[in-house]
N, C-alpha and C positions, 0 to 999 in steps of 0.2 A: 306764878300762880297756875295750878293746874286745871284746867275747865274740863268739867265732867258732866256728859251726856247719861243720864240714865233709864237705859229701857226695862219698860213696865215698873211705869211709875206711880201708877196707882192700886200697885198691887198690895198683898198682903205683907213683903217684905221690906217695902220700901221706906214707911216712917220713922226708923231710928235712925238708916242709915241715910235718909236725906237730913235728918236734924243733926246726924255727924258731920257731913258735908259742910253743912251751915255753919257750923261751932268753930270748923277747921280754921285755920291763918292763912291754909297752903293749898288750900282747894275754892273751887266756885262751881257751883250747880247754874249750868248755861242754859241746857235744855233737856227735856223729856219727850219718851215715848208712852203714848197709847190710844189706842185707834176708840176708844170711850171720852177722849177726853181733847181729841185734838183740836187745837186753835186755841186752847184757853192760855191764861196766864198760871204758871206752876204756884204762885202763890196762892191760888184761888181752888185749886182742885188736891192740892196734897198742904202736906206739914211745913213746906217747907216755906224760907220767904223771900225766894229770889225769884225774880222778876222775868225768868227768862221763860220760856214759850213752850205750850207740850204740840210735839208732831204724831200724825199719822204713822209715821215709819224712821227706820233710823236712816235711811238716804235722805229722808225731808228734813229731819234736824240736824244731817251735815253736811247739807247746802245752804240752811238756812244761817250758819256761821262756824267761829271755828271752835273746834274740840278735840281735846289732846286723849279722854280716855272715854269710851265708852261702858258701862256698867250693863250687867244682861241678867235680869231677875225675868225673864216672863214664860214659854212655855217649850215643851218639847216639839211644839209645833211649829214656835218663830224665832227658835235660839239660832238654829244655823245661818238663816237670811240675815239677820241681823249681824252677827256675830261677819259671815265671809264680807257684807257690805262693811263694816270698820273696817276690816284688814286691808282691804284693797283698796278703801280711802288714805289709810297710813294710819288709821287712828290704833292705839293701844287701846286692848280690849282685857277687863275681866268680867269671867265666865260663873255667872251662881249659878245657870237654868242647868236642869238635866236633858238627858234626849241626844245626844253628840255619842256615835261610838269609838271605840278605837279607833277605826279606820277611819272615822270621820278627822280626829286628833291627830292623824300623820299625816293627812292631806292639809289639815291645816297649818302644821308647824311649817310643812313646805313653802306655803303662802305666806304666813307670816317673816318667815327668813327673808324669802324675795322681797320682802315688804318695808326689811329691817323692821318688822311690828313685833311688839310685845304682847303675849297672852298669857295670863294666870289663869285657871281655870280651878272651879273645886266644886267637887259633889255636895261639901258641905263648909262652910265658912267659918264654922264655931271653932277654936282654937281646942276643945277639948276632944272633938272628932275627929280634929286631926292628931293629938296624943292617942285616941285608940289605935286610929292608923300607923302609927309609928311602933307603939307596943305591940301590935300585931305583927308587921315586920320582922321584929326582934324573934318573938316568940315561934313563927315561921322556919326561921334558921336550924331550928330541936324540933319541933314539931312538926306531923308528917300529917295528919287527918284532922282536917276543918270543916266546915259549913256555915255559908253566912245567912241571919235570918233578915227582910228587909221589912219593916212594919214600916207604914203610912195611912194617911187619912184615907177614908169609902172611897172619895173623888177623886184622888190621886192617877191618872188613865197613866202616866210610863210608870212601865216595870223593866228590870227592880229602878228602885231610886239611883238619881247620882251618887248619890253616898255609900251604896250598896258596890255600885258595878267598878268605880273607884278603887276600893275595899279590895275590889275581886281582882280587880286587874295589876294594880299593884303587888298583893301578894303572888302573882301568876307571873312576873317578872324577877322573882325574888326563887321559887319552886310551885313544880303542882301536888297538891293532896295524893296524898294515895288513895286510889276510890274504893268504893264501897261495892257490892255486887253490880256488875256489868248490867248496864241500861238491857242489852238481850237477854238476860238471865232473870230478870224481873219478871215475876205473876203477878199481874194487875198493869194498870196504865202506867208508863214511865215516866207523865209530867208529875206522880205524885213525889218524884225524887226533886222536882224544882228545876231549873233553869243552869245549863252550864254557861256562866264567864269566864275566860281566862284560866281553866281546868276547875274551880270551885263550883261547887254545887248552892243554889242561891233560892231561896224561898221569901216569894213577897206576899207579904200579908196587908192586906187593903182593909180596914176595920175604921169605924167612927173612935174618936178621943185620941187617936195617934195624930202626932206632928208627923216628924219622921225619925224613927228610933232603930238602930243597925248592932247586931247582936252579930259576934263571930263565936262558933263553939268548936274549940279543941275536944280532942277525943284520944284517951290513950288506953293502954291496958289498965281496968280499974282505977281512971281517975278520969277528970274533965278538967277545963278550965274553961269558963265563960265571963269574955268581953265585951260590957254593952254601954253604946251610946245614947241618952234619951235627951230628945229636945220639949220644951215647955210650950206653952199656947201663945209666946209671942216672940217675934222674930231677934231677940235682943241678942242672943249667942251670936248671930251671926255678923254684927256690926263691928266688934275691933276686926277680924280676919280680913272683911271685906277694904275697910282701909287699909290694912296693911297692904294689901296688892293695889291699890288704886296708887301709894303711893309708889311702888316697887315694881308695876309692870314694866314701864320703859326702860328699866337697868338692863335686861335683856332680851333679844330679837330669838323669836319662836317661841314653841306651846311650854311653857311650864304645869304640871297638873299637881295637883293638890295643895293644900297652904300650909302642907309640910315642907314644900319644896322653898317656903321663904322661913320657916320657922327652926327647923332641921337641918342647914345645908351641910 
């Protein structure tokens, strides 16, 4: 039985995928994170109906017993803390929150190896976002000029989204764009060209009615091609992807990124 910690567990993502937890034969929800709700019993403050205890922090809930995988839904503000204290407890971690850069992700696989810890990580957990990211790859190979658009809810404070910079960095490993007139050659301000990741040029768009929705545009002589991803108003896309790494983190030690990397290998 796998016992699974999950931080920020009263968030917006957390109710399907704690009633998957529940459902599972092979899983147990032990304990939770959130500094709103700490001390209670998890059946008492989320969906779920196991009995086990929500902490302050996720040191406090992996001293308070043991736990094989930690889960990290909560903020670009407590993904890293949370995320380096699993690794260096040994715990196997997967990664929904955004906020982590590249360079954040090589110092962590380093950790992790030392660690023999397993991490998954994805900008986006819905199995169909990870087909755009795959078809994107493909398309990348013939294709020389992109641009990715990143739409998100008003509230949304990191930019662009995990799903975006994902997006960006993977295709940046694959070739860069050919660009478009030089940032110095520009009249007018040059953030109106967006954000470089990984040689892509990236525009987040922060509006009311968006979840989070990641559009790539090809651009060629006299044609286009446009790839978009839209998510709905409740977190359900994201619930088989997330099992699927909670069961498949610990197959292997270091950062795995995207839930192409278990769906595509």
């Amino acid at each position: 039985m796998t016992r699974v910690c999950f931080a920020g567990v009263t968030g917006w993502t957390a109710p399907p995928i704690l009633a998957a937890i529940d459902a599972a034969d092979d899983l147990t929800l032990t304990a939770g994170v959130s500094r709103s709700a700490a001390g209670q019993r998890l059946s008492l403050v989320t969906t779920s109906t196991s009995d086990g205890k929500v902490h302050a922090t996720v040191a406090d809930a992996l001293d308070a017993g043991e736990v094989d995988v930690l889960v990290d839904y909560t903020s670009a503000a407590a993904v890293k803390s949370n995320v380096w204290t699993a690794v260096r407890a040994g715990v196997h971690t997967v990664i929904g929150s955004s906020g982590l850069t590249a360079d954040d992700y090589t110092e962590l696989d380093r950790l992790a190896r030392d660690q023999g810890v397993g991490v998954i990580a994805a900008g986006n957990f819905s199995i169909q976002a990870a087909v755009l990211q795959q078809a994107a790859m493909r398309a990348v190979a013939h294709l020389h000029r992109w641009e990715i658009i990143d739409y998100a809810s008003a509230g949304k404070p990191d930019v662009p989204s995990g799903t975006a910079r994902e997006l960006a960095e993977t295709l940046g490993a694959v070739r860069t764009p050919i660009s478009a007139v030089p940032l110095a050659e520009l009249y007018g301000p040059p953030e109106a060209r967006g954000a470089e990741v990984a040689g892509s040029r990236v525009h987040s768009v922060r509006l009311p009615s968006f979840a989070v929705s990641t559009e790539i545009v090809f651009g060629g002589t006299g044609e286009r091609l446009v790839m978009r991803h839209d998510t709905g108003e409740t977190p359900d896309p994201y619930v088989g992807g997330t099992m699927l790494a909670i069961r498949r983190v610990a197959e292997t030690p270091g950062v795995r990124r995207g839930l192409g990397s278990l769906l595509f290998e």
